[in-house]
N, C-alpha and C positions, 0 to 999 in steps of 0.2 A: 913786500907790502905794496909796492910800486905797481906791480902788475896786477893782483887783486883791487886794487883801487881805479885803475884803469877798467875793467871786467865792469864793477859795480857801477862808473859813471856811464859805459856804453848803455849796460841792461837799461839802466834806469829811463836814457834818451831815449830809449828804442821801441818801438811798438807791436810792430809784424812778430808774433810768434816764430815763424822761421827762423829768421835772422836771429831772436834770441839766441835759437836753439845752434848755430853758427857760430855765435861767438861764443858760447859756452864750451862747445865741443872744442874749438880753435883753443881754447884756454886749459883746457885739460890735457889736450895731446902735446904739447907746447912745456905746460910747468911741470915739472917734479914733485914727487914726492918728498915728504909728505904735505907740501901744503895747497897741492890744487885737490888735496881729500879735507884737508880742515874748508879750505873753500865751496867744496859740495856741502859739505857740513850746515855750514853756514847759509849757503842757502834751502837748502832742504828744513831748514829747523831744526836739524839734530845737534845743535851746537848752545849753549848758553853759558853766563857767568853770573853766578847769583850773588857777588861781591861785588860786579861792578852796576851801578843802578843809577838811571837819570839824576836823581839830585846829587848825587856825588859831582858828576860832571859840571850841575852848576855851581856845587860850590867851586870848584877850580876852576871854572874861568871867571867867577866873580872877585877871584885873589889875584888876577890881571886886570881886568877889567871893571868900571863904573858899575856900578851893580845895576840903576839908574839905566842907564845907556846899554847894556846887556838886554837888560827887560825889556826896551822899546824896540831893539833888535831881535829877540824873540819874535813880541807879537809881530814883527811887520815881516818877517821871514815865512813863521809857523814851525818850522822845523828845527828841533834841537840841536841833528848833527849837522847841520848846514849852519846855521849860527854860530854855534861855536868853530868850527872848520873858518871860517871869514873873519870871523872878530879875534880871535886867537892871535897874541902878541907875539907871540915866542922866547924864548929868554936867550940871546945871543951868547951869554960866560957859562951858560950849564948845555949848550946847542950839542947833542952826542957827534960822532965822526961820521955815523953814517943812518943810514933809515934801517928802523927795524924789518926781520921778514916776518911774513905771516906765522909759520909755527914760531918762530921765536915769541910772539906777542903771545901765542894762545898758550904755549906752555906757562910762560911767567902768570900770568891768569891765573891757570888752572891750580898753581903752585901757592899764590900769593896767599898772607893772610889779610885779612880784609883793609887793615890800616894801612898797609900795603901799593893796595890796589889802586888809591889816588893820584900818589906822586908817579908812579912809573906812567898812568895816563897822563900825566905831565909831561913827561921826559919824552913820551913818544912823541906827544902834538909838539913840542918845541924840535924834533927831530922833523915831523914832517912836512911837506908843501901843503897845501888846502887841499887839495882833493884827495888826499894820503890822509889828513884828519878828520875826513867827510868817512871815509869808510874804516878808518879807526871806531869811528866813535860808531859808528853802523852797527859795526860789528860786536862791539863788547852791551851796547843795549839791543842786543837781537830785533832790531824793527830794519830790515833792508829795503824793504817796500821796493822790489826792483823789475816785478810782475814776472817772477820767477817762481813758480810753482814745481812742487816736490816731484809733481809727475813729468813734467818739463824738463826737470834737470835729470832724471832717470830715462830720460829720452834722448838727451845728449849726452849721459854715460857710455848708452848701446851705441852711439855714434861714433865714439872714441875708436871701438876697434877698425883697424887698416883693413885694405881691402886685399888679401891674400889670396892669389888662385893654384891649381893644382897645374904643375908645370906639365909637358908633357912625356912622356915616361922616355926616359935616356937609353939607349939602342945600351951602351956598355956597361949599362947595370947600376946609373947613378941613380941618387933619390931623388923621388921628386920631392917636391915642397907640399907641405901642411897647407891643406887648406880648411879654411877658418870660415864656419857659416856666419852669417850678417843676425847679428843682435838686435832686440825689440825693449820696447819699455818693460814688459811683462817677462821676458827672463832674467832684468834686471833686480824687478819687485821679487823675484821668486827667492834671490839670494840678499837681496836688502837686508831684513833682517837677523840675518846670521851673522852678517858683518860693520865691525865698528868701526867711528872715523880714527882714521882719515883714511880708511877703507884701500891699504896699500893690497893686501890680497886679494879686491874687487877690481883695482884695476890691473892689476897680475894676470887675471883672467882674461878681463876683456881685451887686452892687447895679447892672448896667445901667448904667455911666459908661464902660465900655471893652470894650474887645474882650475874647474867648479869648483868655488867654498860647498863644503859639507853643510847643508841645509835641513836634514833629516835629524837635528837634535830633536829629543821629544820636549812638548810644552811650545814648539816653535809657535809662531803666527804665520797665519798664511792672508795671503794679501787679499781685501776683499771685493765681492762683485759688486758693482753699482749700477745703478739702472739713468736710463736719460730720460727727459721728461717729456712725458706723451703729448703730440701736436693733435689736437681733437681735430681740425679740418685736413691736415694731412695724412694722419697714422694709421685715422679709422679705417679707410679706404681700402688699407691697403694688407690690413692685420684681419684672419680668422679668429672669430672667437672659439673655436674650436681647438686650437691652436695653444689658447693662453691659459692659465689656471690664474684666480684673481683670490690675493688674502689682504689681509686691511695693512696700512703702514700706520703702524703704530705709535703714540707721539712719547717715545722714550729716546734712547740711545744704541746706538749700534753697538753690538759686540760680538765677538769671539770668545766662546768657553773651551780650554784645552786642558784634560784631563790626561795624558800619556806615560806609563811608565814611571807612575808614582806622583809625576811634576804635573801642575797642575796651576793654570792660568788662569787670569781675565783681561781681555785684550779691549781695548775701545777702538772704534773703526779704523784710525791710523795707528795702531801698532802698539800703542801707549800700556803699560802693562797697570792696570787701575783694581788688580787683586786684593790691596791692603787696604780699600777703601769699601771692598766689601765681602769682609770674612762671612758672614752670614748665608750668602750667595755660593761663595767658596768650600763653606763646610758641609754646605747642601747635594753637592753634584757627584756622583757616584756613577761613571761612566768612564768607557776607556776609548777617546776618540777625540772629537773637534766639532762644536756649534755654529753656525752662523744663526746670531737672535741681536732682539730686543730689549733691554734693561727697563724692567719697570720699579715703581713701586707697586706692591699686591697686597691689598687685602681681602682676604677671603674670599675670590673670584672678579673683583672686581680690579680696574684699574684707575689706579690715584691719577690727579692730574699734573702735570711734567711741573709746577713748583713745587711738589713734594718730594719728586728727583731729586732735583736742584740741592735741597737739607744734604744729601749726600754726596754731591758731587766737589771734586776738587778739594778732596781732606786726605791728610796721608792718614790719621785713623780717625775709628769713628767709634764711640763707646756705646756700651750695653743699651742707655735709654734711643739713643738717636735709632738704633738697629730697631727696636724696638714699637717707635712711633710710626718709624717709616721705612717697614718691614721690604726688602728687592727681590726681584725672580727675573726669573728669565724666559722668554717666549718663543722659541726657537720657531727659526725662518726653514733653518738647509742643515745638511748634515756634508759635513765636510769629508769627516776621517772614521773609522769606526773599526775598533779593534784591530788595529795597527795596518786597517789597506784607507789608501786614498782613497776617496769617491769622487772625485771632483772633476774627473772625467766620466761619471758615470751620466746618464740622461737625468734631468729634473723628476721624472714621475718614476722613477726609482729608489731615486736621492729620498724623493716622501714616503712611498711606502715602508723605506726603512727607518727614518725617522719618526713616522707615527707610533712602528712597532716598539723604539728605544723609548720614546716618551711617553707611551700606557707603561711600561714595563717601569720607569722611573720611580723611586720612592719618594717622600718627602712632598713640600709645596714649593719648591727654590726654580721647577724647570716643568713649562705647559709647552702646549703648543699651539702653532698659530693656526687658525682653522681657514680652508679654503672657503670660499667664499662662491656659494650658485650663482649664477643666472644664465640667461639664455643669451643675451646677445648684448649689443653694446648699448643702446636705449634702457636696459634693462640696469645694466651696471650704471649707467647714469643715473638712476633715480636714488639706488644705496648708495652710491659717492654722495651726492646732494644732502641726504639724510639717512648715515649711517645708523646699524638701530646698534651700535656699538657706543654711538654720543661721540664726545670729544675726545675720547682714549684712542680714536685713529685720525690718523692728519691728512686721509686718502687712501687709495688703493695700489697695488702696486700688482702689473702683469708681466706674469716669466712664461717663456715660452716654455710646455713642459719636457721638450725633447732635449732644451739648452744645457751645455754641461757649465760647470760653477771656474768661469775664466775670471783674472783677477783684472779693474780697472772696471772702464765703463762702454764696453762694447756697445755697439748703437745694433737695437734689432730686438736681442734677447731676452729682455728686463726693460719695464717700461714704469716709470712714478707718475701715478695721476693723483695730483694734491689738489684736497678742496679750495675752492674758489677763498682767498682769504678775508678775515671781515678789515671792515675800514671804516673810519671813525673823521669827521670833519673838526680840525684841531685849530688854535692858533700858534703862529711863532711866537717865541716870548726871547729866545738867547742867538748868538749864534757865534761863531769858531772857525777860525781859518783851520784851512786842509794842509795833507802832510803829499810832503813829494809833489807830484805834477799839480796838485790843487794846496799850494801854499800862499800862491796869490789870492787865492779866492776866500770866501766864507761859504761852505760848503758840508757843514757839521752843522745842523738847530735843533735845538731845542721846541718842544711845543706844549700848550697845554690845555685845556678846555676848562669851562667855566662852573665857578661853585655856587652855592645858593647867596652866597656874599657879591655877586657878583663882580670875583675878583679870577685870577687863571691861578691853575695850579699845573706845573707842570705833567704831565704822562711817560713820556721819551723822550727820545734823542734818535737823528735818523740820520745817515749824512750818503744814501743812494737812492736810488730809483728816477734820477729828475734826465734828463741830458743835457750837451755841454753847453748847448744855447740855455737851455732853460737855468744852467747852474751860473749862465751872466745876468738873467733876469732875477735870479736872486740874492745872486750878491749883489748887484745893485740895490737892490731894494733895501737890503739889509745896512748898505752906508749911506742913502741917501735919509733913513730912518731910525738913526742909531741914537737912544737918548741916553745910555749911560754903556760906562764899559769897567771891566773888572777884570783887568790884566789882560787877556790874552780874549777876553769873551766881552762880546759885544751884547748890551742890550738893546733891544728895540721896539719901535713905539706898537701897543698892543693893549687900544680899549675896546670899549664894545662900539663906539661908532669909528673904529679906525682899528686897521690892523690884514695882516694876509691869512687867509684862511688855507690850508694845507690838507688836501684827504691822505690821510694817513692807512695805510696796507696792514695787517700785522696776521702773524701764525695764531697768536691766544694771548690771553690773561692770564695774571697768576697776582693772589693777593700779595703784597708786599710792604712790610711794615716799617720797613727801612725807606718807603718814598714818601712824601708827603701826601701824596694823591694815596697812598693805599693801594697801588697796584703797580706791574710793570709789565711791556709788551712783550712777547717773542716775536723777533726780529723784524722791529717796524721799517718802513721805507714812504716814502714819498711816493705815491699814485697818479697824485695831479695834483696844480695847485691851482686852487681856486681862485682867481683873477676876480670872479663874476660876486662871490658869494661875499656879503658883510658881516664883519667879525662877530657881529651878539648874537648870527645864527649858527654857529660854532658847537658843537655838542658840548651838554654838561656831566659834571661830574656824575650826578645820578642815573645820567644816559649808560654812561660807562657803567658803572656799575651794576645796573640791570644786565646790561651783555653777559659783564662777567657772571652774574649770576646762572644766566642762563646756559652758559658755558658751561659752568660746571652741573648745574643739573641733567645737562646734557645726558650721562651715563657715564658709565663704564665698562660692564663685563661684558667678557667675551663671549660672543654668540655667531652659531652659522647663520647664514640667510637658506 
């Protein structure tokens, strides 16, 4: 545990990309199996415990601790495991002989039954030093927050293997030495899924002791292409349109439909197997291959707007009426796999012609397809990005180069996302929340809301990016020099109409929502600018909002060529 707890305080200090990726590799070639595979695990996200859950944690250290004095070290910290990791007494008559290891922790876990699951996280933190309790408790409530990303750490997997060269061939007949070609992120993704933590046969491979995992199960997922987002003063210049075929991006979900040799899948962009959430989808596809699409809701040509998704998403099942009201299909982008050959090295304008032909021939209403998109040039495609005659069922455009073959990650060149310009709305602050990790010191989470015919605020969001590190001291200041009430861990602050900060708020869309007080909720708001200049009563009202949204969804839907 000792050295995983070390791992996670460097990540966390560290900034430079490189260097993460340095200490990560160092840490793998270094520990043993199997626990620098539960430590990939863990930080990749493939690891959780659904018995052990933040308030469990506070109740045991409130069975030490002031409960009182716990809370004011909360809020003045911000962070759970950092709090408790500091204030944690220890129990010196129950203190074990030695510090747990990493799989020893994660098997007891995965074993435990839920009553369980408390006291042994007792027994560890009184086993451990603070910073052994800091990535204890990291660990079993999965937030590591250490700026390690899944592609990241599969970039320091392919690092892991040695650098082996082919000796030169021995006059007496000896052997020479295996030599071992140099590993990439993307042969790593190729076998990800095949393999589970703590992934002892993945590193088998990558150090030269074994073979490639077997990755041709059928039903597999194949890792998917993503596009970088197009720099309009730099890109144009230097991209054919000729070159690009342009189709709408669509405001659903990414997925993967895999239909092989009986088995038969629904994949969401990372891998996530989201089949049982929608049988309807699943009993519809009559195909022997692999999709790259879309997830929508569909009714009858048209496309619903991403809160009618939403009713479906994140349910293990979903019954007769809900299938019903908020009928799914799928849009398909690319053609992966098709009657048991790969195509994914095949060119893009290939990959479509056979794809069109799968999907006329297709039965049922469960699988369309996305239509290419005319125009002549790139002024031209500026005017349909600005004002799709699709409405708000696309969030933008999206150009592949047609010659591109379907590589997994985010190649820069081949796939480009051009997203509309997003709307923004001039809100006020009303709350605000200390940050987790590097922003604990700060208040750097608010709250905001704009003004009702009572002229009182009702909240909309909650935003806690888009500002910088200067601009996030100009608001946390603000925030303590103006704070009139607080509510544990949340700070309220002064916000009338002649006094108050005015905030432009960024966001993807609306969606009506009955669960808010305001009647709506943003997709993914952020902070734009904040307005210094502006006074709070000229702050957008609630019926402002609401017309947008209105017009939002009148927008459109179906799918049409230009």
């Amino acid at each position: 545990m000792r050295a995983f707890a070390e791992l996670l305080d460097r990540l966390s200090l560290t900034g430079s990309r490189n260097a993460k990726l340095v200490l990560l590799r160092d840490y793998l070639r270094v520990t043993p199996d199997p626990d620098r595979g539960w430590a990939l695990a863990a930080l990749t996200g493939d690891l959780s415990f659904d018995a052990a859950k933040p308030a469990m944690i506070r109740r045991a250290v409130e069975t030490r601790v002031d409960p009182v004095l716990f809370g004011w070290s909360y809020d003045y910290v911000g962070d759970l495991a950092e709090t408790v990791a500091l204030i944690w007494p220890g129990n010196r008559d129950h203190r074990p002989n030695r510090e747990p290891e990493l799989a020893e922790v994660i098997d007891a876990l995965s074993s435990a039954k839920r009553n369980e699951v408390q006291p042994l996280i007792e027994s560890w933190l009184d086993a451990l030093a603070p910073k052994g309790r800091w990535a204890l408790l990291k660990l079993v409530t999965g937030g590591l927050r250490v700026g390690m990303s899944g592609q990241l750490a599969r970039t320091a997997v392919a690092m892991v293997r040695p650098d082996v060269h082919l000796s030169p061939p021995d006059p007496e007949g000896g052997e020479t030495q295996l030599a071992l070609d140099a590993l990439t992120a993307s042969d790593i993704v190729e076998v990800w899924h095949a393999v589970r933590p703590p992934y002892a046969e993945l590193f088998a491979w990558v150090e030269g002791r074994a073979p490639r995992p077997d990755t041709e199960a059928p039903g597999r997922f194949r890792q998917a292409m993503l596009a970088v987002a197009l720099d309009e003063a730099v890109d144009f210049d230097k991209l054919d349109p000729a070159d690009y075929a342009a189709e709408w991006k669509w405001d659903g979900i990414r997925v993967q439909a895999v239909f092989e040799q009986g088995v038969k899948r629904l994949y969401s962009r990372t891998g996530d197997d989201i089949s049982a959430t929608f049988p309807d989808v699943m009993g519809g596809l009559d195909f022997e291959g692999a999709i790259d699409g879309e997830l929508l809701v569909w009714r009858g040509g048209d496309i619903a707007p991403f809160g009618d998704l939403q009713q479906r998403l994140n349910r293990k099942t979903v019954d007769a009426k809900t299938m019903a009201a908020y009928p799914a299909a799928i849009v398909a982008y690319d053609l992966l796999a098709l009657g048991g050959e790969d195509l994914r090295t095949v060119p893009l304008r290939e990959r479509r012609t056979r794809l069109e032909a799968m999907v006329k021939a297709h039965p049922g209403d469960r699988l369309h397809l996305s239509p290419v998109v005319a125009y002549e040039g790139w002024p031209d495609l500026a005017v349909l990005r600005a004002d799709p005659p699709v409405g708000a069922a696309a969030e933008g455009l999206m150009l592949k180069r047609w010659d591109s073959t379907y590589v997994a990650g985010r190649p820069k060149g081949p796939w480009f996302k051009w997203k509309r310009d997003p709307h923004t709305v001039d809100c006020v602050m009303m709350y605000a929340q200390r940050g987790h990790g590097k922003r604990s010191s700060f208040y750097s989470d608010f709250t905001f809301g704009v003004w009702t015919p009572e002229g009182a605020l009702t909240p909309v969001g909650k935003a806690y990016f888009g500002f910088t590190d200067e601009e996030l001291k100009q608001l946390d200041k603000f925030v303590r020099d103006h704070t009139v009430d607080r509510f544990g861990p949340v700070r309220s602050v002064r916000a009338e109409r002649d006094f108050g900060l005015v905030l432009e708020i960024a966001f993807e869309g609306l969606n009506r929502s009955p669960r808010h007080k305001s009647g709506v909720a943003m997709r993914f708001p952020r902070i734009s600018r904040i307005r210094w200049d502006k006074p709070a009563r000229e702050a957008a009202t609630l019926a402002e909002v609401m017309d947008l949204l209105d017009a939002i969804e009148t927008g459109g839907g179906r799918i049409a060529t230009t």
